[in-house]
C-alpha positions as CSV (number, residue, x, y, z in Angstrom):
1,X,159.1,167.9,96.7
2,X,159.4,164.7,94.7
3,X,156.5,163.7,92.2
4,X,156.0,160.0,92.8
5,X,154.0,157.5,90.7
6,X,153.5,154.1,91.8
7,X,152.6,150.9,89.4
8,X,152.6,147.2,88.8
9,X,150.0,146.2,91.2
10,X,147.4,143.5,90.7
11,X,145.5,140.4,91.9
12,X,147.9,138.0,93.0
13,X,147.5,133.9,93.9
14,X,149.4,133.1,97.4
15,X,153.1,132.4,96.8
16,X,153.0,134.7,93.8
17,X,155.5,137.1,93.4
18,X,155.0,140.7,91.6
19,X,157.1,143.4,91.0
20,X,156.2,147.3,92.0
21,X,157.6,150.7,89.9
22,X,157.8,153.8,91.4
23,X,158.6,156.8,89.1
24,X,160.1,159.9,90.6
25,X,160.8,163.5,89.2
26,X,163.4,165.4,89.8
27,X,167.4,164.5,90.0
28,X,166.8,165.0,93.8
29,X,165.8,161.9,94.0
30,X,169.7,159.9,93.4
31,X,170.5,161.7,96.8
32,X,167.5,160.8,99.3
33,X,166.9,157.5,101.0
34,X,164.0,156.3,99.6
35,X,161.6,153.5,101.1
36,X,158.5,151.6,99.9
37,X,155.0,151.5,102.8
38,X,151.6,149.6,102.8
39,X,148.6,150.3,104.1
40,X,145.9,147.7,104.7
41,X,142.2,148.4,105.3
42,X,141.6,149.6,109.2
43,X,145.7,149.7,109.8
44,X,148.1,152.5,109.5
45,X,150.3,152.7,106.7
46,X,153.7,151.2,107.3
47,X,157.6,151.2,106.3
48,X,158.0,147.9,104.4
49,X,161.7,148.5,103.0
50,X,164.2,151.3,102.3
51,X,167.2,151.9,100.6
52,X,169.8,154.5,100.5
53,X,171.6,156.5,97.4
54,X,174.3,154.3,98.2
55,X,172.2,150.8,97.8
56,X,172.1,150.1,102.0
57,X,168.8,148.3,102.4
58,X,166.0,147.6,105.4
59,X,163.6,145.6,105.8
60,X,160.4,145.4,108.1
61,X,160.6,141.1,109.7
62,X,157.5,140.7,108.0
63,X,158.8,141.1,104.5
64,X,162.3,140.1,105.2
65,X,163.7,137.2,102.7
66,X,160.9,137.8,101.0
67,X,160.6,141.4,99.1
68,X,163.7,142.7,97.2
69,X,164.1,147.0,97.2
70,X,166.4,148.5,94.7
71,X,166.4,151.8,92.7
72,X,168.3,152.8,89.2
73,X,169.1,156.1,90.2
74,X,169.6,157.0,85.8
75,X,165.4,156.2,85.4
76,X,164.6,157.8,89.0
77,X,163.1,154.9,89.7
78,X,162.2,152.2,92.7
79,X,161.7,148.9,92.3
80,X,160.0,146.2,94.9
81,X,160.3,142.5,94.2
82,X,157.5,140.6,95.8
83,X,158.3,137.0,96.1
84,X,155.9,134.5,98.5
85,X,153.2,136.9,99.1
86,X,150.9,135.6,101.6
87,X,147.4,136.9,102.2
88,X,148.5,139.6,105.0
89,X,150.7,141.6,101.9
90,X,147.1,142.4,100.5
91,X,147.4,146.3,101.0
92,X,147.6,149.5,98.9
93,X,151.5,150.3,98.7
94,X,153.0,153.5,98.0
95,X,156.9,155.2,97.7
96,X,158.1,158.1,99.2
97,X,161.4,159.1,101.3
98,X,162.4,157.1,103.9
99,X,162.0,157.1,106.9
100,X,159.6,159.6,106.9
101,X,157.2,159.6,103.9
102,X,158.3,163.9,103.4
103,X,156.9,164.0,99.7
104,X,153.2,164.3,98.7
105,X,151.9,160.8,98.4
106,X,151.3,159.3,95.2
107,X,147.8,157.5,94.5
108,X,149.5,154.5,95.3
109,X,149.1,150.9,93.7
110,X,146.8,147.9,95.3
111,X,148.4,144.6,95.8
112,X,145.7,141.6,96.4
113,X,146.7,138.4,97.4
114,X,144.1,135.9,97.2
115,X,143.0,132.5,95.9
């Protein structure tokens, strides 16, 4: 089991851009693929982006050209560049291994995109 500790949510205007942490324990985690999801009010969480030990990324269409996944395997941690968020990014967004979410799930961070 990885421990996983998201951050650097917030209240964001349309075509704003944040950027997400995710803290991970454990060496373990320079080896797995890991992968950020969202879950939105009434809708089932979903993979937004993953990337590999090795760097490889994915992206949902929905996010693609527009979010940015990347790791430093030294801090154990994710990163997710938000660039252009629209309305519909408004979600609670957590980490976890990819593609299947096998660690316990953090608390998460909240990502609003209003005006």
């Amino acid at each position: 089991q990885v421990q996983l500790v998201e951050s650097g949510g917030g209240l964001v205007q349309p075509g704003g851009s944040l950027r997400l942490s995710c803290a991970a324990s454990g060496s373990i985690f320079q080896i797995l693929t890991m992968g950020w999801y969202r879950q939105a009010p009434g809708k089932q969480r979903e993979l937004v982006a993953s990337i590999t030990r090795g760097g490889s990324t994915n992206y949902a269409d929905s996010v693609k050209g527009r979010f940015t996944i990347s790791r430093d395997n030294a801090k154990n941690t994710l990163y997710l560049q938000m660039n252009s968020l629209k309305p519909e990014d408004t979600a609670v967004y957590y980490c976890n291994t990819a593609p299947i979410g096998a660690s316990s799930w953090g608390q998460g961070t909240q990502v609003t995109v209003s005006s």
